[in-house]
C-alpha atoms as a printed R data frame, in Angstrom:
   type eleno elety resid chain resno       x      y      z
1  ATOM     1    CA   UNK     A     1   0.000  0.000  0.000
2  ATOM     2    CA   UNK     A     2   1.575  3.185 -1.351
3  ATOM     3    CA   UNK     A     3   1.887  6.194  1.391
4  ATOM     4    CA   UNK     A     4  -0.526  8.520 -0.196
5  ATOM     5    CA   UNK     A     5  -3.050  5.280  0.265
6  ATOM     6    CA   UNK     A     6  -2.358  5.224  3.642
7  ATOM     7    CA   UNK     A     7  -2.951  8.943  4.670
8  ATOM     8    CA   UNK     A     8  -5.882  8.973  2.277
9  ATOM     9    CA   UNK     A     9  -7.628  6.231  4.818
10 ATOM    10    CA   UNK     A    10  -6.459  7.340  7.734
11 ATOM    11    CA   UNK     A    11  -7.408 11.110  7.464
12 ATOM    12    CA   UNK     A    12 -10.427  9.964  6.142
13 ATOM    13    CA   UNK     A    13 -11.305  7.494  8.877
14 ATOM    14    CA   UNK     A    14  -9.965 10.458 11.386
15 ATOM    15    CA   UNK     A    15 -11.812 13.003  9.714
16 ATOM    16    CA   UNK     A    16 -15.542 11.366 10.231
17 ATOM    17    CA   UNK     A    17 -14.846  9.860 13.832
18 ATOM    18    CA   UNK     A    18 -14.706 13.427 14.735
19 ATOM    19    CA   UNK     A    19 -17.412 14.123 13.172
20 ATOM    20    CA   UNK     A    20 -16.127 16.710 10.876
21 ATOM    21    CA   UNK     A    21 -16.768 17.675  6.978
22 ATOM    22    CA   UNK     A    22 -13.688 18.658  4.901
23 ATOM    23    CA   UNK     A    23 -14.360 22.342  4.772
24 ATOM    24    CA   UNK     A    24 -14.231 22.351  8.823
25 ATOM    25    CA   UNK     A    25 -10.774 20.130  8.969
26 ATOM    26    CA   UNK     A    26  -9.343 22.687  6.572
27 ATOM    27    CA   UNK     A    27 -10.277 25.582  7.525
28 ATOM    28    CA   UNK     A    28  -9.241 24.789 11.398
29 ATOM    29    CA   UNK     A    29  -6.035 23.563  9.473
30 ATOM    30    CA   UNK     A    30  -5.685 26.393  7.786
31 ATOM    31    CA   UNK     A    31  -5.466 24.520  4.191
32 ATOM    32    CA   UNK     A    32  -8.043 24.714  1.065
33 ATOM    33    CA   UNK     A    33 -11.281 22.102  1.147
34 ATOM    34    CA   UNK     A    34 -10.123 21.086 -2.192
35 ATOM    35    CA   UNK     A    35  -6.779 19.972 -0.436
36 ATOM    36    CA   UNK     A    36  -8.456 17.756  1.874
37 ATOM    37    CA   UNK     A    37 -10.113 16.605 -0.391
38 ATOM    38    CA   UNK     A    38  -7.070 15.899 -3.023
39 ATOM    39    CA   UNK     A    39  -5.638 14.134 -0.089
40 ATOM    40    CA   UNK     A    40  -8.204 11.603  0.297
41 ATOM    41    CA   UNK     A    41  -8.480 11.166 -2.995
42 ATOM    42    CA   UNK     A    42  -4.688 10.303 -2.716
43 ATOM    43    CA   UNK     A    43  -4.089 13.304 -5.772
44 ATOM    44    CA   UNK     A    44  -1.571 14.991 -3.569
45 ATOM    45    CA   UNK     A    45   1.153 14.180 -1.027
46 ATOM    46    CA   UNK     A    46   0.758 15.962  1.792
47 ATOM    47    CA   UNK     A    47   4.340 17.788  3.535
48 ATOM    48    CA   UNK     A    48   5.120 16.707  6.940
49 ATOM    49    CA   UNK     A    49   4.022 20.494  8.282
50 ATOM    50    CA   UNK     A    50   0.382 19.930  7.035
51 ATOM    51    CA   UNK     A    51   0.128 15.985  8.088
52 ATOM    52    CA   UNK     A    52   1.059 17.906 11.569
53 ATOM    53    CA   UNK     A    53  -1.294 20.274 11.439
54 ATOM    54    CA   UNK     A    54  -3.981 18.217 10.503
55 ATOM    55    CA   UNK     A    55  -3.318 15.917 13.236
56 ATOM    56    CA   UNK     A    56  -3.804 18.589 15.727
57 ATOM    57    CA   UNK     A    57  -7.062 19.329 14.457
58 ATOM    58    CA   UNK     A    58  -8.259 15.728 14.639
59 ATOM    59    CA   UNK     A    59  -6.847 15.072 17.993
60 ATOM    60    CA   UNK     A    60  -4.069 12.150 16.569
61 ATOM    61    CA   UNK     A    61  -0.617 11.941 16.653
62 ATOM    62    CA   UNK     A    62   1.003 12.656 13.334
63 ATOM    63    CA   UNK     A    63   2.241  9.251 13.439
64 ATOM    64    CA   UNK     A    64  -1.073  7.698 13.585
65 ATOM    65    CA   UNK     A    65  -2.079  9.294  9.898
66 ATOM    66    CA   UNK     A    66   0.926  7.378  8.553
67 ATOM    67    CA   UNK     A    67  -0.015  4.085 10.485
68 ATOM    68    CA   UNK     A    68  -0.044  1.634  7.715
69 ATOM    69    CA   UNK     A    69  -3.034 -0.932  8.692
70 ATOM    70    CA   UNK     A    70  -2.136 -4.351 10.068
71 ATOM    71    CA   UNK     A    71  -2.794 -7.715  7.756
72 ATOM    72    CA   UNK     A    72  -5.810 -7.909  9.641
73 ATOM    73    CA   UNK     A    73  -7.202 -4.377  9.098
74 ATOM    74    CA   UNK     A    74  -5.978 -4.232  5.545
75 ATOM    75    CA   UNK     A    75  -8.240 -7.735  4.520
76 ATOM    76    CA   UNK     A    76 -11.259 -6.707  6.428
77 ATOM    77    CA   UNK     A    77 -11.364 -3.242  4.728
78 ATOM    78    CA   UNK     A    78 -10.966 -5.549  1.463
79 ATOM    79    CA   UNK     A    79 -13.708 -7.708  2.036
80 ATOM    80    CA   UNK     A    80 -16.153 -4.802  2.736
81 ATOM    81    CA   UNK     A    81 -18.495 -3.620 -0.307
């Protein structure tokens, strides 16, 4: 699983247990909608400063957005619909 895969489903998993739409993350980030956006659509790689920032705003270490899932995670997220 390429990195941009793995922010892509992490900031996107992030993003709704919080309970937030893309326009709030990024404007409490301080980056465009479309950005967000790009970045779950895996379009753009996102710089360390922003992954950071974005963290913040969702309450997760920086670390955890570049968690690649476990073997476990990664074939139950395959066998869903």
């Amino acid at each position: 699983m390429e990195i941009r895969e793995v922010l892509a489903r992490n900031l996107r998993k992030a993003r709704q247990a919080k309970g937030l739409s893309q326009e709030e993350l990024a404007h409490r980030a301080g980056v465009d909608r479309t950005y967000v956006s790009a970045l779950e659509r895996r379009v753009y790689a996102a710089s360390i400063e922003v992954v950071d920032r974005l963290a913040r705003e969702l309450d997760v270490d920086a670390a955890d957005l570049l968690r690649r899932p476990t073997r476990r995670e990664a074939s139950a997220t395959k066998a869903k619909p």
